[in-house]
C-alpha positions as CSV (number, residue, x, y, z in Angstrom):
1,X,0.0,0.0,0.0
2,X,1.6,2.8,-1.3
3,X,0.5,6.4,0.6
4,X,-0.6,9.4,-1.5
5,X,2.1,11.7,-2.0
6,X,0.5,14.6,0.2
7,X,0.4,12.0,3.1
8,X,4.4,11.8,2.2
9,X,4.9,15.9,2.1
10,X,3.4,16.2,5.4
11,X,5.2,13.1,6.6
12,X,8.9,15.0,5.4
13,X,8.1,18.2,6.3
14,X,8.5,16.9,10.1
15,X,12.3,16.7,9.0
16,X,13.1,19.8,7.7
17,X,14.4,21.6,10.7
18,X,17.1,18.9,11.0
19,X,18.3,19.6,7.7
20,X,18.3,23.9,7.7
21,X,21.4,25.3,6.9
22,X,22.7,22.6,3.9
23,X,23.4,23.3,1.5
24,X,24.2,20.7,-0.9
25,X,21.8,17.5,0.4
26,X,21.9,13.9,-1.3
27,X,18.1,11.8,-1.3
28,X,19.7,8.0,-1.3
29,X,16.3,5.8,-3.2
30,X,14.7,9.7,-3.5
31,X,11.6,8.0,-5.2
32,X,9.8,10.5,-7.8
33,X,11.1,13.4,-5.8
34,X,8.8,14.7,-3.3
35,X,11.4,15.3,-0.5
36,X,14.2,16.7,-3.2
37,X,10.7,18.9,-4.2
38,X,10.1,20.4,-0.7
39,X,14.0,20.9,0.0
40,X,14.6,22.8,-3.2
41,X,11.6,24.6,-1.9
42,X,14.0,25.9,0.9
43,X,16.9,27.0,-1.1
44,X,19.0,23.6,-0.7
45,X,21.0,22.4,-3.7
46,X,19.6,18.7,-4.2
47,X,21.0,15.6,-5.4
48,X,19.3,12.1,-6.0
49,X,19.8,8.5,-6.1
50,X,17.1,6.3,-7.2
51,X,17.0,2.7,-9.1
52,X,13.6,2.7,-10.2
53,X,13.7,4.2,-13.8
54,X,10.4,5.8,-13.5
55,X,10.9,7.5,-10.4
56,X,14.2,8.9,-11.9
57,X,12.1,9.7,-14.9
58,X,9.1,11.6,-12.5
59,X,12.7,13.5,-11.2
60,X,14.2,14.9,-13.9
61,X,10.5,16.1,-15.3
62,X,10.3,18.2,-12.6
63,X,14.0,19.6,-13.1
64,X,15.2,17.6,-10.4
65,X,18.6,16.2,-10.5
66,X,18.5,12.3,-10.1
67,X,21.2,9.5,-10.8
68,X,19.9,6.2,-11.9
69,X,21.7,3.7,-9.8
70,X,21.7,1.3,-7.1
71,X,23.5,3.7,-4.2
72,X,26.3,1.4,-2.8
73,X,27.9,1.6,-6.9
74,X,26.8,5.0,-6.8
75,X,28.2,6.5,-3.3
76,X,31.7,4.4,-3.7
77,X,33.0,6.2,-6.5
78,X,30.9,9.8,-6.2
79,X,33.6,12.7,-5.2
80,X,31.5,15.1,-4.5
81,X,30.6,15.7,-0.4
82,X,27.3,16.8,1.4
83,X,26.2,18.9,4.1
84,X,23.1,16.5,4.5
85,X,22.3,12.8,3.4
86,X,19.1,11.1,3.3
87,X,17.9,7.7,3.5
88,X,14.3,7.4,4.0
89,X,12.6,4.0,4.1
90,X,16.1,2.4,2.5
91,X,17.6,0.5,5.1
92,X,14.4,-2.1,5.7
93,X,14.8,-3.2,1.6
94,X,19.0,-4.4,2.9
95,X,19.8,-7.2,5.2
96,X,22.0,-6.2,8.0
97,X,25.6,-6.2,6.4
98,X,24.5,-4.4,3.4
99,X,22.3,-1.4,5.7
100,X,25.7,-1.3,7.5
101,X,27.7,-0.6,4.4
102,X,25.3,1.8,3.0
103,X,25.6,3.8,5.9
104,X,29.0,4.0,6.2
105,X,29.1,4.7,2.4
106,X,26.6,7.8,3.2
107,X,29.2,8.8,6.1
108,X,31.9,8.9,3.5
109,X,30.2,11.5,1.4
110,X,29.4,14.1,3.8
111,X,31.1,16.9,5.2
112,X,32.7,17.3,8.5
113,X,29.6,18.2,10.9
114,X,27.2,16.9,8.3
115,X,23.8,15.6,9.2
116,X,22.6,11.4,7.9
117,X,19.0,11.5,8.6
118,X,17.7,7.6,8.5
119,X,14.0,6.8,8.9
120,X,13.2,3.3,8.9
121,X,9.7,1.6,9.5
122,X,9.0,1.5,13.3
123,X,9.0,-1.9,14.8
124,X,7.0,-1.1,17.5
125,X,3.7,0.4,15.6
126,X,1.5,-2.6,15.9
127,X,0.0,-1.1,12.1
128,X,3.6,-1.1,10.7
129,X,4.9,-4.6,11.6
130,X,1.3,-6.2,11.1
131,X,0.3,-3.9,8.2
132,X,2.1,-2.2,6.0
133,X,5.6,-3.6,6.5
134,X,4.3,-6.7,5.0
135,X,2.5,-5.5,2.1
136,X,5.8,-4.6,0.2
137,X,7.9,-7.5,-1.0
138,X,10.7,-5.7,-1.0
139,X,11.1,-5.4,2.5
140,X,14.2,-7.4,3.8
141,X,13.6,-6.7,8.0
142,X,13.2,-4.1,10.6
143,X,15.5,-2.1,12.3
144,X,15.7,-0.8,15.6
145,X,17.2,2.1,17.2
146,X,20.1,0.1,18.9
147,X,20.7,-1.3,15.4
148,X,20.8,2.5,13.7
149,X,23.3,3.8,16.5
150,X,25.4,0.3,15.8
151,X,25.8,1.6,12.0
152,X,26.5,4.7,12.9
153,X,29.1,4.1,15.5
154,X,30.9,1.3,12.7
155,X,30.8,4.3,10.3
156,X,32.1,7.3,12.7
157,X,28.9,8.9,12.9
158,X,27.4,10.4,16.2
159,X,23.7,10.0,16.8
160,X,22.2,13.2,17.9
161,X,18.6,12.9,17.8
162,X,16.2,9.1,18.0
163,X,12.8,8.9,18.3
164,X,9.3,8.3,16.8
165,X,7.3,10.2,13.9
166,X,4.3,11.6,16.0
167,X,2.5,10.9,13.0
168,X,0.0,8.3,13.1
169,X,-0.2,5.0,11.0
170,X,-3.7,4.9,11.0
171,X,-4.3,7.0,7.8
172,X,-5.8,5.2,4.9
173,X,-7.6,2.9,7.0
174,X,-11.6,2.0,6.6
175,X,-13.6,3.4,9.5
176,X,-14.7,0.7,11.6
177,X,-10.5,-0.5,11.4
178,X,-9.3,3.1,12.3
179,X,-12.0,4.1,15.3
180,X,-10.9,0.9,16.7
181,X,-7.8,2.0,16.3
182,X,-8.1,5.0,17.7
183,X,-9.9,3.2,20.8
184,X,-6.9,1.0,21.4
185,X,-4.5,4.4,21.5
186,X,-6.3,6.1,23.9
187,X,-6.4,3.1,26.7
188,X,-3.0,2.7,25.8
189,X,-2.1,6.4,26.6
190,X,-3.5,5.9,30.1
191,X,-1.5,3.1,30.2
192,X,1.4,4.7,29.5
193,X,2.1,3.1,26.1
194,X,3.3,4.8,22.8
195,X,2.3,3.2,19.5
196,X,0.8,4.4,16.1
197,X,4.2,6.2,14.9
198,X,4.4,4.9,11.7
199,X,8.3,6.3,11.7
200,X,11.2,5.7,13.7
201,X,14.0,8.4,12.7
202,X,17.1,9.0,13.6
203,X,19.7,12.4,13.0
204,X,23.2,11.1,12.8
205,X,26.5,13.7,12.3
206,X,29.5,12.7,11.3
207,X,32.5,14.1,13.4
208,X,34.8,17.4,12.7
């Protein structure tokens, strides 16, 4: 189940405030462009990555610049460095020693004091793991926040920020499914649970 691309603007726009200030920013699996779309919006110089040649196509119609590639290929020989890098729902499609490599090959293009944002599917929104994490194929696996800061230590990175997208998972679903839904957040507010964040996230530098 593939969310409408407004449901995805609002979903980035959470992010921007972690990226203010670059520059130069590289999207690694940018997709058809919406986050390059709302970064250019704020002045950054953009850069993409994406495998899917119809995504790369919906780029470059929009004047977007976008290299059709698989990103370890891609990021091992690019020379150019980055003030911010992406990867947004990337990891989960890699098993373990690949997601480890590809961040470590993101830490290697970014500037001193640069910013790796990674948002992964979170593992502990009931929706996600029973729901929507499923219904791609290309998922590999999940990925925890004790994994992410693993990666990021192997490649030299700091993590600064973790947590959860207070955005719900619950969009898109039929009535009945999402006021039960809703019914099961509130008890578990009083119980003192968290769930329905559809994103865990996580704003890595790299050191000066």
């Amino acid at each position: 189940m593939n969310p409408p691309a407004e449901r995805i603007r609002v979903n980035r726009r959470f992010y921007l405030p972690w990226l203010s200030g670059a520059r130069r920013i590289l999207d690694v699996g940018c997709g058809d462009g919406i986050f390059l779309d709302l970064l250019c919006a704020s002045g950054a110089g953009v850069q993409g990555i994406e495998k899917d040649p119809s995504a790369v196509r919906a780029c470059r119609a929009k004047g977007l610049s976008c290299a059709e590639s698989e990103a370890l290929p891609w990021l091992s020989t690019c020379a150019e460095r980055f003030d911010a890098v992406l990867l947004t729902h990337v990891l989960e499609h890699h098993p373990a020693p690949e997601a480890s490599r590809l961040v470590a090959a993101c830490a290697g293009v970014m500037n001193p004091g640069a910013v790796l944002l990674v948002v992964v599917p979170n593992p502990h929104d009931h929706f996600v793991v029973l729901r929507d994490f499923p219904a791609d194929p290309t998922h590999v696996r999940m990925y925890d926040a004790g994994e992410i800061r693993t990666f990021a230590r192997d490649a030299g990175l700091e993590t600064r920020i973790q947590g959860e997208h207070p955005g719900t998972a619950l969009d898109g679903l039929a009535w009945p499914r999402r006021l039960a839904g809703l019914l099961t957040k509130t008890l578990n507010r009083f119980r003192g649970r968290r769930v329905f964040c559809g994103d865990l996230y996580a704003v890595l530098t790299k050191r000066d």
